[in-house]
C-alpha positions as CSV (number, residue, x, y, z in Angstrom):
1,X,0.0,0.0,0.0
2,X,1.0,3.5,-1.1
3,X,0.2,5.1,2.2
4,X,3.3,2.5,4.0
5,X,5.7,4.5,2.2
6,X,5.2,7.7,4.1
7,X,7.4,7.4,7.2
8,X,5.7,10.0,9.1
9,X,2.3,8.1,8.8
10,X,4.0,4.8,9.6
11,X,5.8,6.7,13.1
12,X,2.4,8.0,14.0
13,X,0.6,4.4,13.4
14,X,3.4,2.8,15.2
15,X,3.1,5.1,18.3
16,X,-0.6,4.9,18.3
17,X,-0.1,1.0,19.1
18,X,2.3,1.5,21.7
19,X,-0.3,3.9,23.7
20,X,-2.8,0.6,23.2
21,X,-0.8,-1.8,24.5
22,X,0.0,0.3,27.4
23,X,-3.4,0.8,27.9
24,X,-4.0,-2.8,27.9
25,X,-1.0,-4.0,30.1
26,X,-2.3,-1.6,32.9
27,X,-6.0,-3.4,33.2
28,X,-6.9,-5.6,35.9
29,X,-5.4,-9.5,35.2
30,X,-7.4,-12.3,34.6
31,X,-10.7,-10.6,33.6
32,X,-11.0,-9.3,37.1
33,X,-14.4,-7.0,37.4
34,X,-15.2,-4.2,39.7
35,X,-16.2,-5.1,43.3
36,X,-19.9,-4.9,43.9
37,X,-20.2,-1.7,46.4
38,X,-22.6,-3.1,48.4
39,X,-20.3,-6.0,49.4
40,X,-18.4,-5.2,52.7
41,X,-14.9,-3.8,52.0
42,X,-12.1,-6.2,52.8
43,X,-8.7,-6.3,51.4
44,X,-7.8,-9.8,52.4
45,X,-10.3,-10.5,49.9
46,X,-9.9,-8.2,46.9
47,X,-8.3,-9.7,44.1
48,X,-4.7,-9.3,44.1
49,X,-2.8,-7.5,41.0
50,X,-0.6,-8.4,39.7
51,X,0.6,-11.9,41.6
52,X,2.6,-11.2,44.2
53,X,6.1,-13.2,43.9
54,X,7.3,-15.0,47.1
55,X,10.5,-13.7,48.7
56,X,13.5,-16.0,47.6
57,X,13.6,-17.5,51.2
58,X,10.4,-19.0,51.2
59,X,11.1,-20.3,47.6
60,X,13.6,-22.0,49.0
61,X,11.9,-22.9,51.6
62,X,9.3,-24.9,49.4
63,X,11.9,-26.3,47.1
64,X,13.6,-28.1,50.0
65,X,10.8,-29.0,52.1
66,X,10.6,-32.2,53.1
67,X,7.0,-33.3,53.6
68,X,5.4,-36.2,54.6
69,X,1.8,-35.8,53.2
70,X,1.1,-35.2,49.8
71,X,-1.9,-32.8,49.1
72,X,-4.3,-32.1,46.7
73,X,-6.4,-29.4,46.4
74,X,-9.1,-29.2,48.3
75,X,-11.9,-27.7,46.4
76,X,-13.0,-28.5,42.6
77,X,-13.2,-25.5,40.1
78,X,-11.4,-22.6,39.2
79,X,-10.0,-21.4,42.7
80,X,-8.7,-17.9,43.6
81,X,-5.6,-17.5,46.2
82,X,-7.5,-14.6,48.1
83,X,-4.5,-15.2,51.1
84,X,-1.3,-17.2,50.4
85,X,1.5,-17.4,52.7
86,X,2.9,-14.2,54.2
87,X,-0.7,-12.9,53.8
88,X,-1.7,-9.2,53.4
89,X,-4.7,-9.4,56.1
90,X,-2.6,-9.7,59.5
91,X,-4.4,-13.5,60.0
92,X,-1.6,-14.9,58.1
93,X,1.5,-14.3,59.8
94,X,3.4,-15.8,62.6
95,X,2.3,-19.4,63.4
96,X,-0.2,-19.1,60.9
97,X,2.4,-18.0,58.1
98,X,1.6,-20.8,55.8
99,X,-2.0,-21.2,55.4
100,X,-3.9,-20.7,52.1
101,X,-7.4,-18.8,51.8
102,X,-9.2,-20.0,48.7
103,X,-12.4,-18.3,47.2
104,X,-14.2,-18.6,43.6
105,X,-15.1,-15.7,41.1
106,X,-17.1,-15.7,38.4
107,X,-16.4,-15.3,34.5
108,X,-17.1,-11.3,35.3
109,X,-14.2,-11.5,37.6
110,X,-16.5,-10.9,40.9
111,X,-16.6,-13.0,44.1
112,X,-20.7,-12.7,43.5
113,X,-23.9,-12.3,42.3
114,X,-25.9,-9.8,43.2
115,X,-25.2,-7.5,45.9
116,X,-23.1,-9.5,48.0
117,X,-25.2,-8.9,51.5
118,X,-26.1,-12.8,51.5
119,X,-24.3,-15.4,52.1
120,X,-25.8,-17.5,49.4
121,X,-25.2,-14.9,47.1
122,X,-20.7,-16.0,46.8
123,X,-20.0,-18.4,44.1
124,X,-17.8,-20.7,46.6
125,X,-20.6,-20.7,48.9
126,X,-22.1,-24.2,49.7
127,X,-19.2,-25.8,47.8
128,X,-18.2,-29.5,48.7
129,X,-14.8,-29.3,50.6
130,X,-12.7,-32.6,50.5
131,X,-10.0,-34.4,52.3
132,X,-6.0,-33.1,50.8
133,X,-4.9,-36.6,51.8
134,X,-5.8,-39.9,53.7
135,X,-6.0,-39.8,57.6
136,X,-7.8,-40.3,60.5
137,X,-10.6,-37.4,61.8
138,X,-9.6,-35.8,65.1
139,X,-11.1,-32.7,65.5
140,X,-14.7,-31.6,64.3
141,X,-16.5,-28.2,65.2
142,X,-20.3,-28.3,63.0
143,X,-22.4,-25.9,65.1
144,X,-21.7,-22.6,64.6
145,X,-23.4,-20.3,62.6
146,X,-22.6,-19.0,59.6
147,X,-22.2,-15.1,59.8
148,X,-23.2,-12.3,57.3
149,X,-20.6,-10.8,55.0
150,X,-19.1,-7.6,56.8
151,X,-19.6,-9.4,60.3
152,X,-17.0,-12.3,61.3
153,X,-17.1,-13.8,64.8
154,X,-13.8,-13.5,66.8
155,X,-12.4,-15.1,69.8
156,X,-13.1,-18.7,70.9
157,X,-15.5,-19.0,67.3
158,X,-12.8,-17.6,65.1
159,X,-12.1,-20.5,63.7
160,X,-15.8,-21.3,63.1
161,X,-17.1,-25.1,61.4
162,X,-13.8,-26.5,61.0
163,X,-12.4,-30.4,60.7
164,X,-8.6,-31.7,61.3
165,X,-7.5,-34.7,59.9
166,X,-4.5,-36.3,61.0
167,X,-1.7,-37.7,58.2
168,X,1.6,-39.5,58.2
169,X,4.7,-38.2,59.7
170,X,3.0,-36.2,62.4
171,X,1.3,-33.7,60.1
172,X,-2.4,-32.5,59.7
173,X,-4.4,-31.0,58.0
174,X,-7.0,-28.0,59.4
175,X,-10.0,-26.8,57.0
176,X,-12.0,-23.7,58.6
177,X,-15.2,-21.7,57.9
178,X,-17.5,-24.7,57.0
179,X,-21.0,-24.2,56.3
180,X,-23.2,-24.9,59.8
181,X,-24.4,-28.3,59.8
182,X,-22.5,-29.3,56.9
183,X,-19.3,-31.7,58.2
184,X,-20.1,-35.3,56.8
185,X,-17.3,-36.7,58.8
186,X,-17.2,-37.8,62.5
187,X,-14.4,-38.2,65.0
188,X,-11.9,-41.4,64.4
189,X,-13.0,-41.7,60.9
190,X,-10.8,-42.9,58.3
191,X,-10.6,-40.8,55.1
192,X,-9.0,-41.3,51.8
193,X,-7.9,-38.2,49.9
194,X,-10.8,-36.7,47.6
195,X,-13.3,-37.4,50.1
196,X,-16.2,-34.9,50.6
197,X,-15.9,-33.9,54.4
198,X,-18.3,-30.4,53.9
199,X,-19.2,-27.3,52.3
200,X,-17.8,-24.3,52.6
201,X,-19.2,-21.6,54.6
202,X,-19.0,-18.5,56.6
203,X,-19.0,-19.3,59.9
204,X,-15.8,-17.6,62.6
205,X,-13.9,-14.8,61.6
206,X,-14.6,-14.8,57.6
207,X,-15.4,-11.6,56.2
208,X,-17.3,-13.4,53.3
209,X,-17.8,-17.0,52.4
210,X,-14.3,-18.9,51.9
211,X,-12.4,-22.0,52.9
212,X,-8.9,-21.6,54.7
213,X,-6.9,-24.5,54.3
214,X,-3.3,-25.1,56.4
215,X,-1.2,-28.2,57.2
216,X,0.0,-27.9,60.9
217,X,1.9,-29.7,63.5
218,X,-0.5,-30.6,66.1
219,X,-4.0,-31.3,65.9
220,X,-4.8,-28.2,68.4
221,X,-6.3,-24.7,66.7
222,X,-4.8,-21.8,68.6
223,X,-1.3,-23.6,69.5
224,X,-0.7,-25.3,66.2
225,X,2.2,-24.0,64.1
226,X,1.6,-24.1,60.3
227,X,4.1,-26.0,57.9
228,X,4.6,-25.3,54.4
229,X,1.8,-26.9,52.7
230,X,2.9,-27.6,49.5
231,X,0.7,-29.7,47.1
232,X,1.8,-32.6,44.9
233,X,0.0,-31.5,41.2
234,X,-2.6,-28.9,40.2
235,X,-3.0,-26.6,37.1
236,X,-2.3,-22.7,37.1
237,X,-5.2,-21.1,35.3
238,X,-4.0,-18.0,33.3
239,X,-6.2,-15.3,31.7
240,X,-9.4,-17.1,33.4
241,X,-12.7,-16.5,32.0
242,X,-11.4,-15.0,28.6
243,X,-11.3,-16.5,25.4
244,X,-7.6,-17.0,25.6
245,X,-7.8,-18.9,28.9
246,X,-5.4,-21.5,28.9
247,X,-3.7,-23.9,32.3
248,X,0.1,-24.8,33.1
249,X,0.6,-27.8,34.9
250,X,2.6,-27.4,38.0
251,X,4.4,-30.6,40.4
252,X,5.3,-30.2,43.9
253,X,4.5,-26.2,44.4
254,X,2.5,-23.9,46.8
255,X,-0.7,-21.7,45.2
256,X,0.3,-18.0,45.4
257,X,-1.7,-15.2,46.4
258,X,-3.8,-13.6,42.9
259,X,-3.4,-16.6,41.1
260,X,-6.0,-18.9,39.8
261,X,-5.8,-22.8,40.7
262,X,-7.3,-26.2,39.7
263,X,-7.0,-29.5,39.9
264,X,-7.9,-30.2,36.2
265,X,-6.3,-28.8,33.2
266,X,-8.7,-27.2,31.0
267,X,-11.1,-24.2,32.1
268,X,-14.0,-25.0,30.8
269,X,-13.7,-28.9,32.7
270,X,-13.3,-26.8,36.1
271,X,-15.4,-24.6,35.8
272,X,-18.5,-27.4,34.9
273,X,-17.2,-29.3,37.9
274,X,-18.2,-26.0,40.2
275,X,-21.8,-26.2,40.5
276,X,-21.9,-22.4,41.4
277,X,-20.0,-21.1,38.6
278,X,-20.9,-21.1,35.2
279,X,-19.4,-22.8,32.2
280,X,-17.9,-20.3,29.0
């Protein structure tokens, strides 16, 4: 074409793309949507952007860590890291360094539907919760209630609905928040990983519906000390709920913060096998 000749025409096309892709490289990952403003305001829950990298000490950490158990995820569907390790909200720190708060957003990159101001309204709400790994139950809470978004319990129901399983090696793991009523599992029951044990809910100190998952050293709450829970094989989601969505298989690593997580390699597979969330 004639008009390619003319170099001033071909600088000012050139710079024109440049200002696009500039403009494109500074929205929100992922597909990530506004955050409904009636929803209560919480940062430990706002999707993160872009993924925060872990420090070189904790990888590591996670590359030498010897661990007993090997963990699956333990949620189906396209899962969000609203809390990794090291997490923003001040509940992650300390002995509690190394637990993992997992939630589920929909394909407009919300955590909900409608306004937020229910419980029911939270895609991960209700979702089944299974076992990481094989073990024996040793610690079931089932009867506290679930709390409105924007109102966690604290103290002694902090940890709310909540079952440990104990592993191999001295390890277990602790799943927290459960739906009221909800725990399938009784005390001394064996498990075998993938087994549904609940649904996850909003009961204890959850600002909105979510699961917190952590593998710990003892099967107490308040006096356990977190480990590095790193699990075996799961897929890393990336540019969920887009057209160009595609998943990287990852061995032996830890789920960070912002990113999107699943157990099974395509998007479309996970987000079917969420019964919340619906399929591109």
């Amino acid at each position: 074409m004639a008009w390619l000749k003319r170099p001033f025409l071909c600088h000012i096309l050139a710079s024109a793309a440049l200002v696009t892709l500039a403009a494109l490289a500074s929205c929100s990952p992922e597909g990530e949507g506004p955050v409904g403003t009636l929803a209560p305001a919480s940062p430990a829950f706002a999707p993160a952007s872009p993924v925060p990298a872990y420090s070189p000490e904790v990888v590591q950490l996670w590359r030498t860590w010897r661990q007993a158990t090997a963990l699956s995820l333990p949620l189906r569907g396209v899962l969000y890291v609203s809390q990794g390790w090291d997490g923003r909200d001040p509940t992650h720190y300390g002995r509690w360094r190394y637990a993992i708060d997992f939630i589920m957003l929909g394909p407009d990159g919300r955590r909900y539907a409608g306004t937020g101001a229910r419980s029911a309204d939270y895609y991960i709400w209700g979702q089944p919760v299974y076992a990481a790994a094989a073990g024996t139950v040793v610690k079931v809470e089932n009867g506290l209630p679930d709390r409105l978004p924007g109102q966690p319990a604290a103290g002694s129901e902090a940890w709310g609905n909540h079952v440990v399983i104990s592993h191999a090696g001295g390890e277990y793991s602790e799943y927290s928040h459960l739906k009221e009523g909800s725990i399938k599992v009784t005390l001394g029951q064996t498990v075998n990983a993938g087994d549904p044990i609940a649904e996850v809910g909003s009961s204890g100190y959850a600002y909105e519906p979510h699961l917190h998952f952590q593998l710990q050293a003892s099967a107490g709450m308040e006096s356990a000390t977190t480990l590095p829970a790193v699990f075996a094989q799961y897929y890393e989601i990336q540019r969920a709920y887009t057209r160009f969505a595609r998943s990287a298989r990852v061995v032996r690593s830890v789920p960070r913060e912002g990113q999107y997580v699943s157990l099974t390699p395509l998007l479309r597979q996970a987000m079917k096998a969420a019964s919340h969330v619906p399929a591109l």
